[in-house]
DRENDRENNU-138316 format. One record per atom (N, C-alpha, C): residue number from 1; x negated, y negated, z; atom name; residue in three letters. Coordinates in steps of 0.05 Angstrom, whole numbers, plus 32768, in hexadecimal, padded with zeros to 4 digits. Atoms other than C-alpha are relative to their C-alpha. Last residue first. Layout:
N
[site NUM [X Y Z] "CA" "ALA"]
...
END
This chain:
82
[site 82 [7FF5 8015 800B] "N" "UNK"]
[site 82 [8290 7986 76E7] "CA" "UNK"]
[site 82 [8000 7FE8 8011] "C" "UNK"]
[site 81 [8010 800B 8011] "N" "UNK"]
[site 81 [8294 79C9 770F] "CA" "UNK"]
[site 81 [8001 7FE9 7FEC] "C" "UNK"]
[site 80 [8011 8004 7FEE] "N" "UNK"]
[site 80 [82B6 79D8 7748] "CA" "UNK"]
[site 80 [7FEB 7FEC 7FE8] "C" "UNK"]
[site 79 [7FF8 8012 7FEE] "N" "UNK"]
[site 79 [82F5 79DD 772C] "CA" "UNK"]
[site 79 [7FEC 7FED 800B] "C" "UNK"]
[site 78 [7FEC 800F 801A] "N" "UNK"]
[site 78 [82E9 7A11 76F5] "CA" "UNK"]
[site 78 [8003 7FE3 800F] "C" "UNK"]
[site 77 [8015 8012 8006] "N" "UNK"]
[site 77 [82B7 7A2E 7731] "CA" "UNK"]
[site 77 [8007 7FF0 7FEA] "C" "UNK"]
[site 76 [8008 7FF9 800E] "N" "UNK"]
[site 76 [82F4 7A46 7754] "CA" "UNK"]
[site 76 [7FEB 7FEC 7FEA] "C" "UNK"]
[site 75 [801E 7FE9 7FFB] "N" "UNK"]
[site 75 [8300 7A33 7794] "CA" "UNK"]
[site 75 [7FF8 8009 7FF5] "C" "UNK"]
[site 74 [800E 8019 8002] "N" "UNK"]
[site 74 [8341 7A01 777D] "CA" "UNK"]
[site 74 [7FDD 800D 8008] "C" "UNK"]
[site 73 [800E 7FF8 8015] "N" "UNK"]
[site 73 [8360 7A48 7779] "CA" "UNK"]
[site 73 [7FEC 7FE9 7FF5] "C" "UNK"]
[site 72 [7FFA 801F 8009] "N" "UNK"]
[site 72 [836E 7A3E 77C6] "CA" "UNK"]
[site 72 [7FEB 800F 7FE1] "C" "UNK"]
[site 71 [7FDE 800D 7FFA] "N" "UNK"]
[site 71 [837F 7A7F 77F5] "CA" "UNK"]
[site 71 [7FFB 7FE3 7FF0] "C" "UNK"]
[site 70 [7FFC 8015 7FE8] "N" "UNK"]
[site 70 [8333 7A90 77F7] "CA" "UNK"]
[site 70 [8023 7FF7 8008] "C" "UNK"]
[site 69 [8017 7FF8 7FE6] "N" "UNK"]
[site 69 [832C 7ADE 77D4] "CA" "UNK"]
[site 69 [8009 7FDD 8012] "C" "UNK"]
[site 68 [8002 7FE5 7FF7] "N" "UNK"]
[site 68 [8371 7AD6 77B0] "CA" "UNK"]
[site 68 [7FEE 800C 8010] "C" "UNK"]
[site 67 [7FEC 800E 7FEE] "N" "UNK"]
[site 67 [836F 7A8F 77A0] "CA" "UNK"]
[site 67 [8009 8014 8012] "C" "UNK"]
[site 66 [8004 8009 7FEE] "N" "UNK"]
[site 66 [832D 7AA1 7782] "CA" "UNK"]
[site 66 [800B 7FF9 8015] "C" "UNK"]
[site 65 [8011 7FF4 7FF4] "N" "UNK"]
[site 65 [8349 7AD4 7754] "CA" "UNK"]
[site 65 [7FF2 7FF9 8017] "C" "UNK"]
[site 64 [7FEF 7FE9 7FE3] "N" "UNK"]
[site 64 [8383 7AA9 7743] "CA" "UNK"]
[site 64 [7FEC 8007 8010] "C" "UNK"]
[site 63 [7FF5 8015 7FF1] "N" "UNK"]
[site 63 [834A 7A71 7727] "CA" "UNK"]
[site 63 [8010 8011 801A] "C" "UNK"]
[site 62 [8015 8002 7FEB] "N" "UNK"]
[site 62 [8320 7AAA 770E] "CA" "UNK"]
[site 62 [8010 7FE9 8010] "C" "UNK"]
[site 61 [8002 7FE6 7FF6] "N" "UNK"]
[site 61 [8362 7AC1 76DB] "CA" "UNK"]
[site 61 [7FEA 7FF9 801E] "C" "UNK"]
[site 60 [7FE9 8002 7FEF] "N" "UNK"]
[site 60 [836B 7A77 76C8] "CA" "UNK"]
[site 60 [7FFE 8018 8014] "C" "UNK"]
[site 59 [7FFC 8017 7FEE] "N" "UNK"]
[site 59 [8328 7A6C 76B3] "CA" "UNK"]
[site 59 [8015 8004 8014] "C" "UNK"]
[site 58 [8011 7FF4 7FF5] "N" "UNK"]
[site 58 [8329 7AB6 7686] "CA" "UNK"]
[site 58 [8004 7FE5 8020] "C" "UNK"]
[site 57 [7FF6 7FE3 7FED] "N" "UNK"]
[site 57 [8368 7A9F 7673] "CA" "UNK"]
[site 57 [7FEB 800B 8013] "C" "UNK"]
[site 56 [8002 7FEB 8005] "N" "UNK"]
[site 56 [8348 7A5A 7653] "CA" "UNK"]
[site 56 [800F 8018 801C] "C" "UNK"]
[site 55 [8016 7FED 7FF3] "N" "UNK"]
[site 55 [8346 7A15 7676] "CA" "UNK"]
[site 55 [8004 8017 7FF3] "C" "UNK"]
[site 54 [8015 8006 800A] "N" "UNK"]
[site 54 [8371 79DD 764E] "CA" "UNK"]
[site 54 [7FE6 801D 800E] "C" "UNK"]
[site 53 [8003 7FEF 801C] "N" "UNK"]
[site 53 [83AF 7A03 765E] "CA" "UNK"]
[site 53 [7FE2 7FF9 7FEF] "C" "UNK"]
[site 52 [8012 7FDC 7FF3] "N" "UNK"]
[site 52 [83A3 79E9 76AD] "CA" "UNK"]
[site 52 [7FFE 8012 7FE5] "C" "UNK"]
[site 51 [8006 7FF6 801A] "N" "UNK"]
[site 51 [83C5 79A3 768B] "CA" "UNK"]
[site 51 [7FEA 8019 8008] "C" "UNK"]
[site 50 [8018 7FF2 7FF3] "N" "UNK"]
[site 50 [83D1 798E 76D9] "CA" "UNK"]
[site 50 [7FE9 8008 7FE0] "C" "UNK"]
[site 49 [800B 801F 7FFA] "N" "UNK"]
[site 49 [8412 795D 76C7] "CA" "UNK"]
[site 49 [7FE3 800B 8008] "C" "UNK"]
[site 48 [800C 800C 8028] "N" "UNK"]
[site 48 [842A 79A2 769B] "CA" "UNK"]
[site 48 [7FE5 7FE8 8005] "C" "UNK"]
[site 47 [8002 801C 8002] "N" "UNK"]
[site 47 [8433 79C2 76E8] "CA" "UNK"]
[site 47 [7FEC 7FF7 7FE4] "C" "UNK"]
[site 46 [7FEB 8009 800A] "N" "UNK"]
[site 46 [843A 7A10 76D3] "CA" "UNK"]
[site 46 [800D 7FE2 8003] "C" "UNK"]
[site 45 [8000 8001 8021] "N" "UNK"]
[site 45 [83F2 7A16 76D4] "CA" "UNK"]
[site 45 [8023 7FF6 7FF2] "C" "UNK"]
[site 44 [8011 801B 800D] "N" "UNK"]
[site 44 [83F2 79FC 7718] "CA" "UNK"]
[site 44 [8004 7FFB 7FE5] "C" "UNK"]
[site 43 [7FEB 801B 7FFB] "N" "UNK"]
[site 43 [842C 7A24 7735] "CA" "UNK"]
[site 43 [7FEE 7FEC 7FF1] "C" "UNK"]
[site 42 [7FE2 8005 8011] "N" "UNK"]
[site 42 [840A 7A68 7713] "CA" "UNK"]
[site 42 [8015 7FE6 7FFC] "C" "UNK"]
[site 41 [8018 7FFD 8027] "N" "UNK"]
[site 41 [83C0 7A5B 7735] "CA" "UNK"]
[site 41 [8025 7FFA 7FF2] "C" "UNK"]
[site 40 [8002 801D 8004] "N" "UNK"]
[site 40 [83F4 7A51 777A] "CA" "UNK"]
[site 40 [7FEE 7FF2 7FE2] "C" "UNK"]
[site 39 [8017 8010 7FF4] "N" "UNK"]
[site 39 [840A 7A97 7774] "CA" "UNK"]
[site 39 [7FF9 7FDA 7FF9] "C" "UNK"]
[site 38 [7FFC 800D 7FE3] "N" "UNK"]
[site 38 [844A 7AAE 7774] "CA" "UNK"]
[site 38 [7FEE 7FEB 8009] "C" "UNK"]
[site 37 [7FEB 8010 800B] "N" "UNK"]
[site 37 [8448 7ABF 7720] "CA" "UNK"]
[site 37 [7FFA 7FF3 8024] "C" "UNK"]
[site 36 [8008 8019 8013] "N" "UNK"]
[site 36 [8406 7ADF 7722] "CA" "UNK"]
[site 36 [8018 7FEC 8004] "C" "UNK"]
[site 35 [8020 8014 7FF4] "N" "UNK"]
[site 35 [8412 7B0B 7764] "CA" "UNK"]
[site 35 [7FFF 7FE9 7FEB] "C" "UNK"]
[site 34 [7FFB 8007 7FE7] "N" "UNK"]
[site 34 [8454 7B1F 773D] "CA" "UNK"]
[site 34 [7FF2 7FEE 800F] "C" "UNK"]
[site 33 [7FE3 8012 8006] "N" "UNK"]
[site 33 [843A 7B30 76FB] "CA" "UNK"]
[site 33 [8006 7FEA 801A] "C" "UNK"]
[site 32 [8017 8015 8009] "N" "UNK"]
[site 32 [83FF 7B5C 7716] "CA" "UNK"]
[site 32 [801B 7FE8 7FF8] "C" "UNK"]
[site 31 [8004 800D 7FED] "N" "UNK"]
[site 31 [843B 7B7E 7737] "CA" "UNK"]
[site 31 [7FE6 7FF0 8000] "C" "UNK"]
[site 30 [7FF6 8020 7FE5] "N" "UNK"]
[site 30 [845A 7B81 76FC] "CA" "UNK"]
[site 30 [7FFC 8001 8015] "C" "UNK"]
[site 29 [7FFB 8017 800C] "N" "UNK"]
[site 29 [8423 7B9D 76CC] "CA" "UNK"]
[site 29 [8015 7FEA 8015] "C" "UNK"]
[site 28 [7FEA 8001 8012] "N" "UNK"]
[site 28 [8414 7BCF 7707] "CA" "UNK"]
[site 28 [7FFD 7FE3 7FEF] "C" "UNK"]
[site 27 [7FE9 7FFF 7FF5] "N" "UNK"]
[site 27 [83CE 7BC2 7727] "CA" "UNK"]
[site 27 [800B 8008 7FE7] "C" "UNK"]
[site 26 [7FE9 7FEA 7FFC] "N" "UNK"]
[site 26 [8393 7BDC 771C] "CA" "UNK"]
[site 26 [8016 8006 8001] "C" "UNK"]
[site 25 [7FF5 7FFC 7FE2] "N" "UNK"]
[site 25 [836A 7BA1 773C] "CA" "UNK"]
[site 25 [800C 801E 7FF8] "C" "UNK"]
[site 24 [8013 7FFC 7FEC] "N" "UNK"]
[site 24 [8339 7B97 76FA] "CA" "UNK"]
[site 24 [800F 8006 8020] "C" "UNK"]
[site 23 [801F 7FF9 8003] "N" "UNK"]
[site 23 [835E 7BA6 76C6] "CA" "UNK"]
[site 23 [7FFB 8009 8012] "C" "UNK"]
[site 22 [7FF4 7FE0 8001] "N" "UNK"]
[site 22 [83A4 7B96 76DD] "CA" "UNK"]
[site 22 [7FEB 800D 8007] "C" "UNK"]
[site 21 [7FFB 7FF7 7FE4] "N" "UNK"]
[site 21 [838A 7B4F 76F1] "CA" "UNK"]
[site 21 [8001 801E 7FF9] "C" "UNK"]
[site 20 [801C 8008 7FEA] "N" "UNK"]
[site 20 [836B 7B46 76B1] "CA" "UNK"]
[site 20 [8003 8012 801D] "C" "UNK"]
[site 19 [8004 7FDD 800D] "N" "UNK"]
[site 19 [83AF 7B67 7686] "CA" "UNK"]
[site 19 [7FE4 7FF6 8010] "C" "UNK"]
[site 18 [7FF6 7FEC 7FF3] "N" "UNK"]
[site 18 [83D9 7B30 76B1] "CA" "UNK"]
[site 18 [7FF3 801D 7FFB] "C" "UNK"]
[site 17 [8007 7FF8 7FE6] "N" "UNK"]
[site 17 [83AD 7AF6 769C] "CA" "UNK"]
[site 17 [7FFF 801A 8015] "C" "UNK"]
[site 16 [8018 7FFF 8006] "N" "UNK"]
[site 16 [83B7 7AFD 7653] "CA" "UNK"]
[site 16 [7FF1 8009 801B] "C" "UNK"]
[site 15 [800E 7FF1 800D] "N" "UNK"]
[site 15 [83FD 7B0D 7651] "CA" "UNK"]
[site 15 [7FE5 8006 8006] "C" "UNK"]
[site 14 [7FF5 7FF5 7FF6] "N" "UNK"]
[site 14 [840D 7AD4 7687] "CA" "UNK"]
[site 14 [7FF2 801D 7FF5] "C" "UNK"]
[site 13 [8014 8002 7FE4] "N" "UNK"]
[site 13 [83E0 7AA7 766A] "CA" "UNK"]
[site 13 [8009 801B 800F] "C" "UNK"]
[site 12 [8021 7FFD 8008] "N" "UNK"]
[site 12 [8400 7AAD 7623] "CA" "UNK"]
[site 12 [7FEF 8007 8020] "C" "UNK"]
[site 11 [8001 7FDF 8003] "N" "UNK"]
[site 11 [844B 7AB0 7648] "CA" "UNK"]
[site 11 [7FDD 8008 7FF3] "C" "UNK"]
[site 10 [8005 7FEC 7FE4] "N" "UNK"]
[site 10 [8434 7A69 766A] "CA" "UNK"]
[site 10 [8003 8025 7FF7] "C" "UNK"]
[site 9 [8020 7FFD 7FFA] "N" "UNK"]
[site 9 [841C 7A52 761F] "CA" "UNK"]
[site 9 [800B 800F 802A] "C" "UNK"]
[site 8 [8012 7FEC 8011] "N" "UNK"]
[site 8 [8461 7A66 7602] "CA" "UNK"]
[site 8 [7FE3 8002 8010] "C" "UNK"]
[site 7 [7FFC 7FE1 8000] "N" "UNK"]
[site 7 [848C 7A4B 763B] "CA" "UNK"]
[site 7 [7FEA 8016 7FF0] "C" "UNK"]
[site 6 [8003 7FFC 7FE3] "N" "UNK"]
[site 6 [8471 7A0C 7642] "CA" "UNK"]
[site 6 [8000 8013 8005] "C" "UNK"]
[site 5 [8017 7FF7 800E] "N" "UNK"]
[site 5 [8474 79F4 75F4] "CA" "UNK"]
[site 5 [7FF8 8011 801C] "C" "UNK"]
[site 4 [7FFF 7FE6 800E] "N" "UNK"]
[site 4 [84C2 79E1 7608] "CA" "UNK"]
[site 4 [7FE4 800F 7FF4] "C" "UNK"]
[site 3 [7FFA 7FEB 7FF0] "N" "UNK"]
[site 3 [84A8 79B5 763F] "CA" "UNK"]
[site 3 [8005 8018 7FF3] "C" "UNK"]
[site 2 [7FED 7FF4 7FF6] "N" "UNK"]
[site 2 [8485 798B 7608] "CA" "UNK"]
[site 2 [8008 801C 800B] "C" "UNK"]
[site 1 [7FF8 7FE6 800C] "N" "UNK"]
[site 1 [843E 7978 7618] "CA" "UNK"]
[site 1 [801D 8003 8003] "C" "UNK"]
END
């Protein structure tokens, strides 16, 4: 995938993800933002050599979410399963 295609699909995720989290935690847009961007779910997706764009928002969103109850988003059943 080129790097320049990188930006559009991480702002897609970003968008998509950030109105989930909001949702369901309450948070501010940027401090849902924040958590998403620090987190280790965010460093994956933003490694291309991982292709994490193949999984859907909803995927990505349970990945944070897991990384957030265990500390590893590799604990989500996207991972597990297969």
């Amino acid at each position: 995938m080129s790097s320049e295609i990188l930006p559009y699909i991480l702002n897609y995720y970003d968008k998509e993800v950030i109105k989930l989290i909001c949702e369901k935690y309450g948070l501010s847009e940027w401090e849902a933002l924040r958590r998403f961007m620090k987190s280790e779910t965010y460093s994956m997706l933003s490694d291309t050599s991982l292709e994490m764009w193949d999984f859907g928002y909803p995927a990505i969103f349970n990945m944070w979410e897991c990384e957030q109850i265990t500390g590893d988003p590799r604990n989500s059943s996207y991972f597990r399963e297969g």
